[in-house]
C-alpha positions in Angstrom: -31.8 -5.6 33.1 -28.5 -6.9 34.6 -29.0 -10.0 37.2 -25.7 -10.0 38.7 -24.8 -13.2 40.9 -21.2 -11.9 42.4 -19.5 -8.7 42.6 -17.0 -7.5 39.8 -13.6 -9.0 39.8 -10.9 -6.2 38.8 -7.9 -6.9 37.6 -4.8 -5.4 39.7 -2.6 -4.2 37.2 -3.5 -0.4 36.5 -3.4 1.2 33.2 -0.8 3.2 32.2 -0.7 6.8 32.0 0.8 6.8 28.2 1.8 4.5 25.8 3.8 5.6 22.8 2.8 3.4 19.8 5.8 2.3 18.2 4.8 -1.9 16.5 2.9 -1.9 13.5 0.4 -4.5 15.0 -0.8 -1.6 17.5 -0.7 1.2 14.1 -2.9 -2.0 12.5 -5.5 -2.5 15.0 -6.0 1.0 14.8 -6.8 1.1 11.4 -10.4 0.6 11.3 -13.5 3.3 12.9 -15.2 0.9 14.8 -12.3 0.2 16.9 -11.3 3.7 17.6 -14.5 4.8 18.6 -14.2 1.9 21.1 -10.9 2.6 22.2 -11.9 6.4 22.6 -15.1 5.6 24.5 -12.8 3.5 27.2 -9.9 6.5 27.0 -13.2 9.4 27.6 -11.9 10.1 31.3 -8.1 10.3 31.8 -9.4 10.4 35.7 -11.2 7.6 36.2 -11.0 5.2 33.4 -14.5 3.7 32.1 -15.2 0.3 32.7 -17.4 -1.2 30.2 -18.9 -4.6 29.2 -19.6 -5.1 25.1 -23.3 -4.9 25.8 -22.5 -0.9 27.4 -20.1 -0.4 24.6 -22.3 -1.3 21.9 -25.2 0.9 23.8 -23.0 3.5 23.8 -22.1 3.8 20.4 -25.0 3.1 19.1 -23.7 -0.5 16.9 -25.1 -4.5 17.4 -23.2 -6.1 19.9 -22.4 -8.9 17.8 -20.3 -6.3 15.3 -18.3 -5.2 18.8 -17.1 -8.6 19.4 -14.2 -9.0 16.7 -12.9 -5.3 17.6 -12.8 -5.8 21.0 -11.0 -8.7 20.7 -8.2 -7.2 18.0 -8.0 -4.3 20.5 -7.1 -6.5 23.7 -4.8 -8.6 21.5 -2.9 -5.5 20.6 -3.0 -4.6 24.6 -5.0 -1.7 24.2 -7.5 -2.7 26.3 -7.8 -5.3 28.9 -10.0 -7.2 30.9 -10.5 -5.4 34.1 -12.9 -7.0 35.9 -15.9 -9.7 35.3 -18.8 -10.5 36.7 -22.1 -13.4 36.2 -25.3 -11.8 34.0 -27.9 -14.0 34.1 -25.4 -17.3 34.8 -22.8 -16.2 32.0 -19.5 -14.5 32.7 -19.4 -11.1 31.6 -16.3 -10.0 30.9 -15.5 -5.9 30.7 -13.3 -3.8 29.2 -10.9 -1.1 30.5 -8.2 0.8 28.2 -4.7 0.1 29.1 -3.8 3.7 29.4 -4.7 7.0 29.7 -3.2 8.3 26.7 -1.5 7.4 23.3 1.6 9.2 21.0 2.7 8.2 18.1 6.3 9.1 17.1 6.3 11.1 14.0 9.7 8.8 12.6 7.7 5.6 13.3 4.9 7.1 11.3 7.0 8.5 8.8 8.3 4.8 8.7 5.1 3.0 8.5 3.3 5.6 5.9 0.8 3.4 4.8 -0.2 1.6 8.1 -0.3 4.6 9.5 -2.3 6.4 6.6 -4.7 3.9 7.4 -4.8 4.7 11.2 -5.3 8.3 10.8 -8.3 7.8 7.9 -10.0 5.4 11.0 -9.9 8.5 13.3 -10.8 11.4 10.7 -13.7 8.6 9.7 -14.4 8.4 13.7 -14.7 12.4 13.8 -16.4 12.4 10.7 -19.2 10.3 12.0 -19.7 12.0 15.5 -19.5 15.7 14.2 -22.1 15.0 11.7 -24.3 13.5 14.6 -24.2 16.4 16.1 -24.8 18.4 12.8 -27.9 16.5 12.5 -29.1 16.8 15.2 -31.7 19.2 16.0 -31.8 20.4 19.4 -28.1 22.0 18.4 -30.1 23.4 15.2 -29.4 27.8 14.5 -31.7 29.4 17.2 -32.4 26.5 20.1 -29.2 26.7 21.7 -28.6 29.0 24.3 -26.2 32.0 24.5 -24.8 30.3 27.8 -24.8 26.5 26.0 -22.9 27.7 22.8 -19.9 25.3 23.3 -22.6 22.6 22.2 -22.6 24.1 18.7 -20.5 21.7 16.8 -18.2 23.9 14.6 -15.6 23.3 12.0 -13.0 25.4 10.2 -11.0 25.0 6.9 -8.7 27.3 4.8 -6.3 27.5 2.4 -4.6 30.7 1.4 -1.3 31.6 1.2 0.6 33.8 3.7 3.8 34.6 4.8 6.6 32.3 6.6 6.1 34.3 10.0 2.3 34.5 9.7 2.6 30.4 9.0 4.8 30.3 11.9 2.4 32.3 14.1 -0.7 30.1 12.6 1.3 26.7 13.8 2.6 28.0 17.6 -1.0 29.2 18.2 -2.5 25.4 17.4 0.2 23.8 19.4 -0.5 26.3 22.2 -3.8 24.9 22.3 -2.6 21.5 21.9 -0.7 21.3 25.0 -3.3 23.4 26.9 -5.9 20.7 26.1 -3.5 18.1 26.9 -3.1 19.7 30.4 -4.1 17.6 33.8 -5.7 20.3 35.7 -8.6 20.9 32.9 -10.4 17.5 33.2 -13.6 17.9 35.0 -14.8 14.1 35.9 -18.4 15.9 35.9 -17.8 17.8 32.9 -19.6 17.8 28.9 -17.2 15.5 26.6 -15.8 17.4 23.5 -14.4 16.4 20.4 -11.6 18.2 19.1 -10.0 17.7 15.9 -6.7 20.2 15.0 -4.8 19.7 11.8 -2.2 22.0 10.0 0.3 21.4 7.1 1.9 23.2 4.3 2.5 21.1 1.0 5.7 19.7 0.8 5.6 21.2 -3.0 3.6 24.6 -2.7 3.6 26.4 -6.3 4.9 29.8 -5.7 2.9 31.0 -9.0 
């Protein structure tokens, strides 16, 4: 139970609404799980960012607070987070976190550039995904049966195929995935009061497809 002794002090510089990650130290503190389930759980609401001490973080995902110190840190140092307000627990100062923006690109050059950092970016976030869609697999109120018709969207679902088809059928298969892309990355969908969902969308042809 929280003591508190003042009220918060916020910082006044406001996040920004997108970064585009183009320095390999950024790529680099992105490289690792831990810190990308952190940085997502302070990005969950493009509305109203979430402000959130160490202790709440490490609560939230469900890790010691002692691991959560180290990533924390690498993540402010690479300014993707920042101290936005603090506040006395108990006589200590209690600092909390807030991302620095609402939402991150990456250029695909840079990548392209940086393979292997960024290689090791993307693994953290499919790791990330990994983790919290096979929570949700285990877990068994969502189990065949106990969800309701009207609750399906909890159902967590996944899809994977690899068949060959033609160019235009390829070229259909890609429009309709960036369709939904930019849907989901619409403003006017966010409901503050809504559920939280996890997408995931990949596509790619082999550079080297056998034609046999």
């Amino acid at each position: 139970m929280f003591r508190m002794a003042d009220k918060d002090r916020r910082a006044d510089v406001a996040p920004l609404e997108s970064r585009t990650v183009a320095d390999v130290e950024t790529l680099r503190a992105m490289a690792d799980p831990t810190r990308i389930a952190i940085l997502s759980a302070l990005m969950e609401s493009k509305e109203d960012l979430p402000v959130m001490s160490v202790k709440e973080l490490a609560a939230r995902l469900g890790e010691p607070q002692t691991k959560l110190y180290r990533h924390v840190k690498q993540l402010e140092a690479a300014g993707l987070i920042r101290v936005a307000a603090t506040r006395i627990v108990s006589g200590i100062l209690e600092q909390r976190y807030q991302a620095s923006q609402r939402d991150l690109t990456f250029g695909s050059e840079f990548l392209r550039e940086h393979a292997d950092d960024a290689e090791a970016a993307m693994s953290a976030m499919l790791d990330s995904f990994r983790a919290g869609f096979f929570r949700a697999f285990r877990d068994k109120s969502l189990a065949p049966g106990t969800v309701p018709e009207e609750e399906r969207y909890r159902k967590p679902t996944i899809f994977a195929a690899a068949t060959r088809v033609s160019p235009a059928t390829a070229a259909q298969i890609s429009d309709k995935l960036r369709e939904i892309m930019t849907w989901l990355e619409g403003q006017d969908i966010e409901e503050p009061d809504g559920v939280l969902v996890d997408v995931l969308i990949g596509y790619y042809t082999p550079a080297q497809a056998s034609q046999d």
